[in-house]
N, C-alpha and C positions, 0 to 999 in steps of 0.2 A: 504493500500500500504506500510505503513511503517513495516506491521509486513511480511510482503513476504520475503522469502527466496529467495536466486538467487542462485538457485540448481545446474546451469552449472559453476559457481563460484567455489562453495562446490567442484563441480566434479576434476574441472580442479585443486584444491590445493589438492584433494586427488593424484591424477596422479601425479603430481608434486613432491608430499613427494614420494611417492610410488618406481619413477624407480629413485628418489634421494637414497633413501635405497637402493634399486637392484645394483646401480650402486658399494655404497660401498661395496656390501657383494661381488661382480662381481672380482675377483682378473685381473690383466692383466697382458698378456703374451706379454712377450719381446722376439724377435725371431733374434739371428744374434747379440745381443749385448754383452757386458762383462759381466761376471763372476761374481755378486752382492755380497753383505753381507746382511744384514739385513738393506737393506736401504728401508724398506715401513712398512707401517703401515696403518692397512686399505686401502690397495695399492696405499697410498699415498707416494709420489716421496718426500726424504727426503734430506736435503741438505749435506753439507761436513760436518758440525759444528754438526748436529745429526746422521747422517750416518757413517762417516767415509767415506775415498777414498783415492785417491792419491795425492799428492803436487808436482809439478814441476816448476822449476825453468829455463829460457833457454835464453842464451847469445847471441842476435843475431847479425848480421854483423861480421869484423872481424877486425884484430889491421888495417888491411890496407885500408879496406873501410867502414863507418862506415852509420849504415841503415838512410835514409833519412824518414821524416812520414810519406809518400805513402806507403812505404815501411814496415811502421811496421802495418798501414791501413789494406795493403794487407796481413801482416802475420795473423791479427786478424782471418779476414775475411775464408782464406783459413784455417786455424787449425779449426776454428769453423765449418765449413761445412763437415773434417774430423771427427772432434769428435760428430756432432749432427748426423751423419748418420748412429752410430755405437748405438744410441738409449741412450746416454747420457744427463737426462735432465739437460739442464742449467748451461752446464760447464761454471765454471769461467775462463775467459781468459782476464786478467789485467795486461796493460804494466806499468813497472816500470820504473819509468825514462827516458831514450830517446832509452835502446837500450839493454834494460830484458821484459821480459815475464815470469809471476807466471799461471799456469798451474794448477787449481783444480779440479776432477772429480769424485762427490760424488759417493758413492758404489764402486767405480773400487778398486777392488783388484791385477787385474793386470796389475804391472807398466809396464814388458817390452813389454807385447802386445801395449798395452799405447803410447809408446815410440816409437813403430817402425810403428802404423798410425801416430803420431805426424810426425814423420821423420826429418833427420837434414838441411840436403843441399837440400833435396827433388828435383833431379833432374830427371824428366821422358824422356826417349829416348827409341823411337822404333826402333830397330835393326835388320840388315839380318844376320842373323848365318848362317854363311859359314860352312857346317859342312865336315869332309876329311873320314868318314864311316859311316856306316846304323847305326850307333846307338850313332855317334855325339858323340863320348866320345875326337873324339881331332876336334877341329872346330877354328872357327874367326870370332869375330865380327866384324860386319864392318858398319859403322856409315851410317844411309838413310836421313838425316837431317831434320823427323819429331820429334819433341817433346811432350812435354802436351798441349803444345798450339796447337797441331795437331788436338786434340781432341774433340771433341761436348758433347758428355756425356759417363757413359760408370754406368754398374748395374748388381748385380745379381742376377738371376734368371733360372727359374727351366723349363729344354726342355721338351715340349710338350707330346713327345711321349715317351723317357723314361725316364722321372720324376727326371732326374739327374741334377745339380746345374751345370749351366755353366758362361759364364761372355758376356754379351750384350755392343755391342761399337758404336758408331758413329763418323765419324772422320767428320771435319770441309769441307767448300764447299771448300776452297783453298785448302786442302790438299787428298779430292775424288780421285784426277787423278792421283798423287803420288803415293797415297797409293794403288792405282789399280795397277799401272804398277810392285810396288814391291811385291804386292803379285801374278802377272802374273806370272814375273821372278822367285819366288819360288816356284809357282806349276810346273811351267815345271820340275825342277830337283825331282819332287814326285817319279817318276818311273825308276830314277837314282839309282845306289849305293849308293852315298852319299847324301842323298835328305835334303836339307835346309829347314831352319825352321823359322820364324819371335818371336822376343823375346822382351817384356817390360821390358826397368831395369830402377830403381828406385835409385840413389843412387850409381850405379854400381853396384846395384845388380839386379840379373834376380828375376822378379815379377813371371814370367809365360811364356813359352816358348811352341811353337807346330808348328806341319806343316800343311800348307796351304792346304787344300782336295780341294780347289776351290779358282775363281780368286775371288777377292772382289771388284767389281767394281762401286757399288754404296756407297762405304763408310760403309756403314750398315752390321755385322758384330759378329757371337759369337764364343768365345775359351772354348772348351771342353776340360778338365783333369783331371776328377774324382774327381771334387772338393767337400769338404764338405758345408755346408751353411756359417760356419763361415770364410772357405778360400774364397770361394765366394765374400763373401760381404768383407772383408777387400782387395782383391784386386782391388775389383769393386772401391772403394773408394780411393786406391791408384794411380790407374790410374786416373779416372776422379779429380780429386784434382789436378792433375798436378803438377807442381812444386812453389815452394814459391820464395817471391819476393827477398831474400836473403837467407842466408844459416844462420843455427841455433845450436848451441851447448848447450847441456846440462850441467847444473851447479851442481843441487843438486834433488833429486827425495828420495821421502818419502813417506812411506803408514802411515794416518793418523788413529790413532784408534777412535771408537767410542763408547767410555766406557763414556769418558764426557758428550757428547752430550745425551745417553740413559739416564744416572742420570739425567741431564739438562730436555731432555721430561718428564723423570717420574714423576720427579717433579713438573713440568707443569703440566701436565696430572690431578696432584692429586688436585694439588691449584685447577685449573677448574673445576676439576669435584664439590667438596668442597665449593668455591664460588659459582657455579650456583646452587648449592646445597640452597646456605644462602642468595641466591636473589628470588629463585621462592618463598622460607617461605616466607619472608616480603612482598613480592608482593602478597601474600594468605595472611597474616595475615593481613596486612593494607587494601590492593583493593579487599579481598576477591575472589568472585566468577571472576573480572575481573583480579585479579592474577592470579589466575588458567589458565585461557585464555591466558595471556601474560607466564606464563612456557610451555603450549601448543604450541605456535608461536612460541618460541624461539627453542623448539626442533627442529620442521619443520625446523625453517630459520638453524640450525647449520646442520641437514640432507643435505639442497640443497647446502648453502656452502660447504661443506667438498665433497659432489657429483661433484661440477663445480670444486674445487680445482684439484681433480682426473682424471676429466675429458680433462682438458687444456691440459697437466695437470699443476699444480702449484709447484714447488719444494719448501718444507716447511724447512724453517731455523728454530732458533731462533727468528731471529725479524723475520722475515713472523708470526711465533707462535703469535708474538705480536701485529702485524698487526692483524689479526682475533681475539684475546680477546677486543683490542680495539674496533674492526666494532661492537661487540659482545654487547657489553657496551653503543653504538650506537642504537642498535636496540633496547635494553632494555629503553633506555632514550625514544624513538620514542611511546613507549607504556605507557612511565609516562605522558608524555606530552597529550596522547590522553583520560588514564584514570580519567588525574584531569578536561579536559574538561567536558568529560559525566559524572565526580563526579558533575562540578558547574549546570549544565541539572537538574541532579536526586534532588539536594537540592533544589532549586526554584520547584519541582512539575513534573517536566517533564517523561510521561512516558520512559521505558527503551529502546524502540524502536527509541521513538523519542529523546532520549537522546544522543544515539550512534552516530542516522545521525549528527545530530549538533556538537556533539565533534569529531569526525572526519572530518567533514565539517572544524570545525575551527583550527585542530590543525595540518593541510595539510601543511599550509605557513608555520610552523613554521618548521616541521620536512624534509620541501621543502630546505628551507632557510639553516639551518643546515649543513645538509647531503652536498648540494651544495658546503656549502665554504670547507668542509672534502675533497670534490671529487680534488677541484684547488689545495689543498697543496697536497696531495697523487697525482696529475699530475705535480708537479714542485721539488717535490721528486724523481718519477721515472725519468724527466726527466736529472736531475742533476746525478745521480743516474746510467742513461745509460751512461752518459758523461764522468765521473768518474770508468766507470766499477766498482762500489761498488754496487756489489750484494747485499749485506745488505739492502743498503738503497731502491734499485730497487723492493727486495722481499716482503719488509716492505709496501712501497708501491702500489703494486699490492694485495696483501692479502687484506691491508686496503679497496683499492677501490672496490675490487670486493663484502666484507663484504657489505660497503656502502651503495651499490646498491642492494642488496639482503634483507637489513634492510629494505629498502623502501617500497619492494615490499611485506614482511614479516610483517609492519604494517600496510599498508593500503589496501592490499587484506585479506592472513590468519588471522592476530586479527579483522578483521572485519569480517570477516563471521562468525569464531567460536562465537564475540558477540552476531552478529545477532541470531545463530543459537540457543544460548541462551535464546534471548529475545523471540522466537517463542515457547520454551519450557513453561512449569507450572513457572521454575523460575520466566520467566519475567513478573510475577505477582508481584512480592517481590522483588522491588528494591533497599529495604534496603541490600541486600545478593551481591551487585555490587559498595556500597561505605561504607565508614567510618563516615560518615556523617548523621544525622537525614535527615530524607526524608519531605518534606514539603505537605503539600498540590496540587491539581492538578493543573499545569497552563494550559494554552490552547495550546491544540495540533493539532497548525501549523507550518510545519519546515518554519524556516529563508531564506531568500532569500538572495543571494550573497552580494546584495547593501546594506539589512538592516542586515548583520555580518561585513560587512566594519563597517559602522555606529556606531557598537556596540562595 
């Protein structure tokens, strides 16, 4: 029994490395978002500090009213839901003080597309345009007293029949009957000379403007005007956003280059490769044949890593970088610990079969115990870390624990199967070729029982 392979084990860490590589070589497409630089690698989502992006700075309130914290709460909250819907991972949005806002948005290269989803006063008003001819060149606005708070959601998407990008709305239950009657009264004048039109503005400015082909009277709602995907989705997001809890000024807006940050990875890159380089040797030259196994694991565990990072996805900084060398160095320790077990097995006698079970049997608590007290500081990191809007230390955090947990599962499933599958081989005849150690004589080969490894 000790020398059986658990083949569906085997299977499942093959599948596991398997669509973890697929995933990487897998690029992803972003549909509807900005205009990148070179912010991926291995289409991993890179942060401000290795990508480059934009920097913004924004004054809110004004000399006469000055933002109260709900207020700047609600400004987080609303710009973030602007900028995460435009496919931005992980913008920074960190107030300064009681009444700035720092704006960062790795890869955007462009600030005034940027600038005008950010929006300043961002006030939304649906208006009836009066128009005085067939083609509305002289008209009047004229205020219907709904706004973005009129609104339930609003999205863009692509008409059924002819595949064209149009903008999907919903307006709120208190505002259905309203909004019915006013687009009543505008289809009646469709067949007018001068036929009126309903119009979103944003700021005082017109978002989108058209006429009414029909009454809207369930609230539910799409405006057609040959939009592209990208007008599409930035109006869909201008509308539904609504307006912000105060009005906002721009202070200072900067494209960040990412010539630092690429030296910064490369050099990274190269230590890593380099060190993992100078740690699989000594773990081959010391642990021998169970080195090899622990360079083998480690590859898988950095495969599913960098797979789940991609996949969240995770936006890689600097310290994120160092969060995953750290987990890195974790996992590696998680297989010293297991290999000086089955080293003390293999010197008293103990087959190599029955060595494995028992050093991993015993070296569970410790890499339990470990990994655990890692997981509470990387959880009192991030959560300082949210509280702070210090993306640093959030990223750091997150990298670290997700490593953590990936280590565990990286020692105690993959280096134990590939031992075992070792031990089923001719190797596991010769278990001087798995320590550094003289091999002693045979002891008797019965595994340890839970109570008598307490005991021991």
């Amino acid at each position: 029994m000790l020398r059986r392979l658990n083949w569906k084990s085997l299977l499942f860490i093959v599948v596991v490395v398997g669509l973890s590589v697929a995933a990487l070589a897998v690029q992803r497409i972003h549909i509807g978002s900005f205009d990148r630089g070179s912010d991926r690698i291995l289409g991993l989502q890179l942060g401000l500090d290795l990508a480059g992006g934009s920097h913004l700075v924004y004054q809110a309130g004004s000399e006469e009213v000055a933002p109260t914290e709900d207020n700047m709460d609600g400004l987080v909250q609303t710009i973030s839901r602007r900028i995460n819907s435009l496919g931005v991972s992980e913008p920074t949005i960190q107030r300064l003080g009681n009444d700035r806002l720092i704006i960062q948005l790795p890869g955007v290269t462009d600030i005034e597309r940027a600038k005008r989803v950010i929006g300043e006063t961002a006030s939304l008003e649906i208006v009836e345009r009066v128009c005085f001819d067939r083609a509305c060149t002289q008209l009047k606005d004229k205020p219907t007293g709904l706004t973005g708070g009129s609104l339930e959601s609003a999205a863009a998407t692509t008409d059924q029949v002819t595949e064209r990008w149009i903008i999907s709305f919903q307006m709120t239950g208190d505002a259905t009957r309203d909004f019915a009657q006013l687009t009543q009264r505008i289809f009646n004048t469709l067949n007018t000379d001068s036929p009126d039109q309903l119009a979103f503005k944003l700021d005082d400015e017109v978002l989108v403007s058209a006429v009414v082909s029909s009454p809207i009277l369930t609230g539910s709602g799409i405006i057609q005007g040959g939009f592209t995907a990208t007008e599409a989705r930035d109006i869909a997001i201008q509308i539904e956003s609504g307006r912000l809890p105060v009005p906002i000024s721009g202070l200072s807006t900067q494209v960040v280059a990412p010539s630092l940050g690429e030296q910064s990875l490369r050099e990274s890159l190269i230590a890593g490769i380099i060190g993992f380089a100078l740690v699989v040797f000594f773990m081959a030259a010391y642990y021998r044949m169970s080195g090899v196994v622990a360079g083998l694991a480690l590859l898988c565990y950095i495969a599913i890593v960098l797979a789940v990072f991609k996949l969240l996805p995770v936006t890689l900084s600097l310290a994120g970088v160092a969060g995953f060398i750290l987990s890195l160095g974790m996992a590696l320790d998680a297989n010293v610990l297991i290999f000086e077990r089955v080293k003390e097995e293999l010197r008293i006698g103990r087959s190599l079969a029955l060595a494995i079970q028992i050093g991993f049997n015993r070296a569970w608590s410790s890499i339990r115990d470990s990994n655990v007290s890692t997981l509470i500081t990387a959880a009192i990191l991030f959560f300082f870390g949210q509280q702070s809007a210090n993306t640093a230390v959030t990223g750091f955090a997150v990298t670290l624990s997700l490593g953590v947990l990936i280590s565990m599962f990286s020692a105690i499933t993959i280096s134990r199967n590939f031992m075992v599958l070792m031990a089923v081989t001719p190797l596991g005849r010769m278990p001087k070729l798995f320590t550094p150690e003289s091999v002693h004589g045979r002891a008797p080969e019965t595994p340890r029982t839970p109570a008598a490894e307490r005991g021991a």
